[in-house]
C-alpha positions in Angstrom: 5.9 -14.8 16.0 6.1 -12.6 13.4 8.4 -9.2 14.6 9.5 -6.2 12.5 11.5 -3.6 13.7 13.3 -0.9 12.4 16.1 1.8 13.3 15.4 4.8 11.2 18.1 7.7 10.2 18.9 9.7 14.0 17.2 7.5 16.0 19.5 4.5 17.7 17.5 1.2 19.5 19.2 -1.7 21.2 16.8 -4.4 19.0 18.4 -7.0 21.5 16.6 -5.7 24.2 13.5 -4.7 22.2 13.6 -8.2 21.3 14.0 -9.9 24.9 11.0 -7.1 26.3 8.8 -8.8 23.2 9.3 -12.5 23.7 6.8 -14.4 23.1 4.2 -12.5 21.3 2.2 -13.8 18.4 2.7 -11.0 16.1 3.5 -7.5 17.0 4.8 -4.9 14.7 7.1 -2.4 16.4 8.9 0.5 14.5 10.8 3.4 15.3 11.1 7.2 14.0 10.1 10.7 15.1 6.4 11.6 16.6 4.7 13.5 14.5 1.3 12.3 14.7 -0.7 15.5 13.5 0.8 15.0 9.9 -0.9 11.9 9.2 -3.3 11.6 12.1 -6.7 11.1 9.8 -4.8 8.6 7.5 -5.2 5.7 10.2 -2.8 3.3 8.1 0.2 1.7 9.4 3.7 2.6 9.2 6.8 2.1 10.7 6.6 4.2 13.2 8.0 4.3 17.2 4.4 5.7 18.0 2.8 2.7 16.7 2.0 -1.3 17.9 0.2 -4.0 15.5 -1.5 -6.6 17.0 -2.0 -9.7 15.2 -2.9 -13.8 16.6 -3.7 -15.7 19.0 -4.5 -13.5 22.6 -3.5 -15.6 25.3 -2.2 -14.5 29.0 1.1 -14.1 27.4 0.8 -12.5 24.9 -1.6 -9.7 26.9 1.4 -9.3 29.2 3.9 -8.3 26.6 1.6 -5.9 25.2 0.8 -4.1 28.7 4.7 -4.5 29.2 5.5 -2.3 26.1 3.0 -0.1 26.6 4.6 0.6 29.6 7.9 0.9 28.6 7.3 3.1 25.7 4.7 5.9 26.7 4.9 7.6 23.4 2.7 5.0 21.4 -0.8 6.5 20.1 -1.4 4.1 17.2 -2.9 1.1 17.6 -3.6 -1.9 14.5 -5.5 -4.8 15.2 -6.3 -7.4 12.6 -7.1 -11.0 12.4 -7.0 -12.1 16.0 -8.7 -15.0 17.8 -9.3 -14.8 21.7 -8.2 -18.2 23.6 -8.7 -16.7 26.9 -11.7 -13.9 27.7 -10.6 -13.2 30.8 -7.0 -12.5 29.7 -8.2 -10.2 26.5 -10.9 -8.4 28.8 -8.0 -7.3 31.2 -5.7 -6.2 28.0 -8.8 -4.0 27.1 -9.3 -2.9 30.4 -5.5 -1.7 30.4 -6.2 0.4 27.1 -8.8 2.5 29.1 -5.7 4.4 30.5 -3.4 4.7 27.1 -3.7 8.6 25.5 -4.2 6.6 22.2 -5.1 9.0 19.0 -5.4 6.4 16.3 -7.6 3.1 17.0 -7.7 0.3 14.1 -9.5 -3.1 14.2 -9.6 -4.7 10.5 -10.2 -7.8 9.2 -11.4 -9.4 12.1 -14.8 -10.9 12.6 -16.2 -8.4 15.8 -19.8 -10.3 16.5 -17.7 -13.7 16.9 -17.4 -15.0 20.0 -20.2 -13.5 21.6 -19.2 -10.3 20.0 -16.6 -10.1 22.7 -14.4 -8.2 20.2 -16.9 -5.5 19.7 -18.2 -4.7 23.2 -14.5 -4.4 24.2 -14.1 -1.7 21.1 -17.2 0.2 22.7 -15.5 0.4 26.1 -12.0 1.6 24.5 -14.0 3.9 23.0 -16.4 5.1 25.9 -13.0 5.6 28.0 -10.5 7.2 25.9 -11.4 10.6 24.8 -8.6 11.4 22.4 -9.4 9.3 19.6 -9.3 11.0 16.1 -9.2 8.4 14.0 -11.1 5.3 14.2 -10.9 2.5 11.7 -13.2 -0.3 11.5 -12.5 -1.9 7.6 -13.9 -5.0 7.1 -15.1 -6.2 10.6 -18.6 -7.3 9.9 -19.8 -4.5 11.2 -23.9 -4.5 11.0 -26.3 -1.8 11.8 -26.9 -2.7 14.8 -23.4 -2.4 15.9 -23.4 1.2 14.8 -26.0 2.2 16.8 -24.2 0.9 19.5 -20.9 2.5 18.0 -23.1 5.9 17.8 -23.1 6.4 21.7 -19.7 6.0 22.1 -18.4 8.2 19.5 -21.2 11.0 20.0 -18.4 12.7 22.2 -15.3 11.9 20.2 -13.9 14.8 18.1 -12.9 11.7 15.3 -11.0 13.4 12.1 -11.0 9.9 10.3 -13.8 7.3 10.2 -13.4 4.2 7.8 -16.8 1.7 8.1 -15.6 0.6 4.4 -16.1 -3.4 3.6 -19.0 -3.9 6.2 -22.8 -4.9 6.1 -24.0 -1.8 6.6 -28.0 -0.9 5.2 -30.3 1.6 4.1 -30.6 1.4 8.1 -26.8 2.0 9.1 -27.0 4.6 6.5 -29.5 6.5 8.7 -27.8 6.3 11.9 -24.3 7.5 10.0 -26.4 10.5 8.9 -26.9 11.2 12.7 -22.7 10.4 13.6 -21.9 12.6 11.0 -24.4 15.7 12.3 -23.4 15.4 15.0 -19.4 15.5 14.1 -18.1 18.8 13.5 -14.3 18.1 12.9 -14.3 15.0 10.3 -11.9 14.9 7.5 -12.0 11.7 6.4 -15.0 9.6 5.3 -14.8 5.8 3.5 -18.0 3.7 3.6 -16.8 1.9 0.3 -18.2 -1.6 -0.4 -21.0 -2.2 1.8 -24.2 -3.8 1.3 -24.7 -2.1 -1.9 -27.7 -3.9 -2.7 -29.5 -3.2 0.6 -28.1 0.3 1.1 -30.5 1.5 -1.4 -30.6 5.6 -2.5 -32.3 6.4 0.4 -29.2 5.6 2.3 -26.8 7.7 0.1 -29.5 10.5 0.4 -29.2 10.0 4.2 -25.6 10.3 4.1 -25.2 13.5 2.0 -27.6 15.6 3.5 -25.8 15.2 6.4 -22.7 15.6 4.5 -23.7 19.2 2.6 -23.4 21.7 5.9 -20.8 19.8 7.1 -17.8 22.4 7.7 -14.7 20.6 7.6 -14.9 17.1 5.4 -12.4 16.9 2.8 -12.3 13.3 1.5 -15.4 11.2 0.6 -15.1 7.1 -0.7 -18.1 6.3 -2.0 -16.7 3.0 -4.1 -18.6 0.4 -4.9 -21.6 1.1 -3.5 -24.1 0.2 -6.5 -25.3 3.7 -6.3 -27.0 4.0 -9.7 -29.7 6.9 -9.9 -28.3 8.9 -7.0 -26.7 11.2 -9.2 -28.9 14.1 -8.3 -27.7 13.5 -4.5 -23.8 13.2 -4.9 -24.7 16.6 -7.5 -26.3 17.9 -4.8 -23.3 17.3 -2.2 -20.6 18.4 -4.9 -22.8 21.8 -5.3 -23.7 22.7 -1.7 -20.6 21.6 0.7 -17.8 24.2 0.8 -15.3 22.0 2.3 -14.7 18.5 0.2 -11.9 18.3 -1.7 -11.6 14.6 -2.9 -14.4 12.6 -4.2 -14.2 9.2 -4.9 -17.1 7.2 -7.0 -15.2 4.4 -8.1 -17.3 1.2 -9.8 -20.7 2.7 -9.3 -22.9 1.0 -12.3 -23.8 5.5 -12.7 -25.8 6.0 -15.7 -26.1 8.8 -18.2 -28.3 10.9 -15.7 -26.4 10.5 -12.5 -23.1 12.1 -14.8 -25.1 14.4 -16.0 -26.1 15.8 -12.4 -22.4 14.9 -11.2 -20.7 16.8 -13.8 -22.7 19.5 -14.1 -21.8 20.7 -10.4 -17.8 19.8 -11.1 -18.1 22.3 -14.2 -18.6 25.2 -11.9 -17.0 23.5 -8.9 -14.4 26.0 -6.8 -13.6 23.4 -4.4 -12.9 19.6 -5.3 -9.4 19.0 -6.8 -9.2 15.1 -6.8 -12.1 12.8 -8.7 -11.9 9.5 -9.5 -15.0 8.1 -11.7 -12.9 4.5 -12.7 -14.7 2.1 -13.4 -18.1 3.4 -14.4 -19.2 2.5 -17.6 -20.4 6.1 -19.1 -23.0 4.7 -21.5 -22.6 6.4 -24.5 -21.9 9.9 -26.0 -23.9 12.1 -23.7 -22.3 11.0 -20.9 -18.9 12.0 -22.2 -19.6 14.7 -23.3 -21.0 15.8 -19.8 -17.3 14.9 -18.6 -15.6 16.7 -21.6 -17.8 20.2 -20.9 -16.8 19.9 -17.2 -13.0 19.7 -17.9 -13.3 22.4 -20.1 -14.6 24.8 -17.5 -13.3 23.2 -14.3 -10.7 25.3 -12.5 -10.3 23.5 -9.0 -9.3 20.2 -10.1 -5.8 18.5 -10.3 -6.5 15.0 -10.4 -9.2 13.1 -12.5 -9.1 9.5 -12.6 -10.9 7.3 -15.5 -10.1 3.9 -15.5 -11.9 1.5 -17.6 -14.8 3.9 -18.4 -15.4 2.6 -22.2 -13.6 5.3 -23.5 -12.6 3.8 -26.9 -11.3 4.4 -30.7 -14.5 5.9 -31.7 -15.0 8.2 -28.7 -11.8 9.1 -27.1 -11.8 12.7 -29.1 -14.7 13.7 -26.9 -12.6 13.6 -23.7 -9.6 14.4 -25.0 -11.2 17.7 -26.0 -11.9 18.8 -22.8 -8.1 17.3 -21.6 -6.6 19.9 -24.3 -8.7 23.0 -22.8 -8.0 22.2 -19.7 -4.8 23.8 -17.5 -5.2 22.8 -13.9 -5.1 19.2 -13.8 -1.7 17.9 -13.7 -2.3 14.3 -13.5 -4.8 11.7 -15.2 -5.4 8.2 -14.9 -6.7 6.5 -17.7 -5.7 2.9 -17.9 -7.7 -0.2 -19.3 -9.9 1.7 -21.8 -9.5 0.2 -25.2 -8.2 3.2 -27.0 -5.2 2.5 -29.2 -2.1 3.1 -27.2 0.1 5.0 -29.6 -2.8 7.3 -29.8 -3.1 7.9 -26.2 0.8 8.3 -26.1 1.3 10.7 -28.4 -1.9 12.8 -27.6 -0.5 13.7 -23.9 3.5 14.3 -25.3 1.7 17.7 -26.6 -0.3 18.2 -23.0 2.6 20.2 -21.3 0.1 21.1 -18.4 0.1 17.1 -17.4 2.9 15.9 -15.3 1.4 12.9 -14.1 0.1 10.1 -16.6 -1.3 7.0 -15.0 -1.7 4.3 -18.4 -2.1 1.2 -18.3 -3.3 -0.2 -21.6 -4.1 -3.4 -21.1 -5.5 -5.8 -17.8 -3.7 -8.5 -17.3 -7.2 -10.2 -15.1 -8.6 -10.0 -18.8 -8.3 -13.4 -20.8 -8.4 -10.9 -23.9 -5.7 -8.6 -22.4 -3.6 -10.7 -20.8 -0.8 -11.8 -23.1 -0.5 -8.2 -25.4 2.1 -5.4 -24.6 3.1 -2.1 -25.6 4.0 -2.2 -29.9 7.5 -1.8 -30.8 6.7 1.8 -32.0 4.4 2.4 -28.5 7.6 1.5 -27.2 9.5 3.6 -29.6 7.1 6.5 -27.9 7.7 5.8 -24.6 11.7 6.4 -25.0 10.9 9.7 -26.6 9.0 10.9 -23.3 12.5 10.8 -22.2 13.8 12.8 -24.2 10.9 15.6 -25.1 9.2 15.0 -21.4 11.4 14.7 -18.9 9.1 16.8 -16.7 6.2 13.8 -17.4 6.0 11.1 -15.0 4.6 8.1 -16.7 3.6 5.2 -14.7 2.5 2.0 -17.2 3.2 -0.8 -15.4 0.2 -3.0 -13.4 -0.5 -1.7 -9.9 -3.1 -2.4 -7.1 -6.4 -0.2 -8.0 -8.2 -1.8 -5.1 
């Protein structure tokens, strides 16, 4: 049994009692604060929260029990996480889902769990959740082996559903899936949030991204689109196309992409005149040569909208870095950049953005510690020296260079 609970600043609990009600359980995460569920509503991640419960294990009778039990006793839940459970009973889990029919739940999460195994029990039972509960806005399905054939199952009982969030990111989904998501998302008036990351990339094909965006472009409300690792090489002209035409999308993500010099070119010739998008993260594309950054460089120059540009380990390097760094200098919107593991020297990156009063947010990390080549240098006794002057000269600079999670 893994339980955490929490008591947060003006709201009291009596954990021995929350502890007696939970007995039992494999894993459920309980947490406490105040409801305020429209703030974060599309984000679908969990918290610590009193309007949340994370389900985690082995379902058994009971464990079902103690789950309908709090339920029960605490009317105000409308998150619920599931991840990484295994059914010993069929019966007991079928009656659990059966019992969710009733709950006003807003945000739905099943992730890292396997829903085709045991005669794709798991994903039927999501279906009838989501055929009986009409208040869902955010519906996260990360990870689950989901497969086109599943979605067209998962079409029909969302066709109704006035979702805000939809992550199908870390699935098997095909040029195929692609086509049906097309129809989810014309049909959807009121998405906000979109992540298909890290799918079948080589099977998803450009037909499937073409699928996807021209159901995207007259869509009136979606703000945030993950198109990560996707292997989406030539379908520049599409994402161009999608950056040009929508009048709602404000965050792009295109994150290890294999894009070559023409799909930047069609990308960034649409973010040079862009009103709209104000975060972008290109990391980990490798830009293949001049033209490309200079396409990037031209649309910092003349870009107005954005405030966040992420490019992480795009070979920007000792010979090239004065093309970006061009546009970085005529540019006075975008207040934070990331621009870790490019092989530029680091004093030279340091001391170029001390003179960028318009940044107030510097991502740099010079080198990757998962590189054999990188793994055992630092920061130079004068890069150091640098850093200590930010201090000083920036204080209004927040400088993060320390290794964190870019996954």
């Amino acid at each position: 049994m893994n339980l955490n609970i929490s008591k947060f600043i003006g709201y009291e609990i009596d954990l021995n009692d929350t502890v007696n009600i939970l007995s039992g359980m494999n894993d459920i995460n309980i947490s406490n604060d105040e409801i305020n569920y429209e703030d974060d509503l599309v984000e679908g991640e969990q918290g610590e929260r009193k309007d949340e419960i994370y389900i985690n294990g082995i379902i058994n009778e009971n464990y079902a029990e103690n789950v309908k039990d709090y339920f029960l006793k605490n009317e105000e839940i409308i998150k619920v996480y599931i991840s990484e459970i295994k059914i010993q009973d069929k019966n007991n889990f079928a009656e659990l889902i059966t019992f969710f029919w009733d709950q006003d739940i807003k945000i739905f999460s099943v992730y890292d769990t396997d829903i085709n195994d045991a005669d794709s029990i798991i994903f039927y039972s999501i279906i009838e959740i989501l055929e009986n509960n009409y208040n869902i806005r955010s519906l996260d399905l990360r990870n689950c082996n989901l497969n086109d054939n599943n979605l067209a199952v998962l079409k029909r009982a969302i066709s109704d559903k006035r979702l805000r969030y939809l992550d199908l990111s870390k699935n098997g989904l095909t040029v195929d899936g692609a086509a049906i998501l097309s129809q989810i998302l014309s049909l959807n008036k009121t998405l906000l949030k979109l992540n298909i990351s890290n799918n079948s990339s080589s099977f998803f094909k450009s037909e499937g991204i073409e699928y996807i965006t021209q159901a995207l472009i007259p869509h009136p409300n979606i703000k945030y689109i993950d198109f990560s690792g996707m292997n989406i090489t030539g379908c520049g002209e599409f994402i161009g196309e999608l950056i040009k035409e929508n009048k709602s999308l404000e965050s792009l993500i295109l994150k290890n992409n294999t894009l070559n010099a023409n799909d930047f070119k069609f990308i960034f010739n649409e973010i040079k005149s862009n009103k709209i998008i104000k975060v972008l993260d290109i990391s980990y594309n490798d830009m293949g040569g001049k033209t490309s950054l200079e396409c990037i460089r031209n649309a910092i120059k003349e870009n107005e909208s954005l405030i966040e540009l992420s490019m992480d380990k795009i070979n920007i390097n000792n010979d090239n870095y004065n093309i970006i760094f061009e546009g970085i200098e005529n540019n006075k919107n975008i207040s934070c950049y990331s621009i870790s593991y490019n092989k530029i020297n680091p004093k030279i990156v340091l001391e170029f953005f001390i003179k960028q009063m318009q940044v107030k947010d510097l991502i740099y990390i010079p080198y990757d510690k998962n590189n054999p080549e990188d793994k055992n240098k630092d920061f130079s006794l004068d890069e150091k020296k640098i850093l200590e002057k930010y201090k000083t000269e920036r204080p209004d600079l927040n400088i993060v260079n320390m290794p964190i999670n870019y996954n």
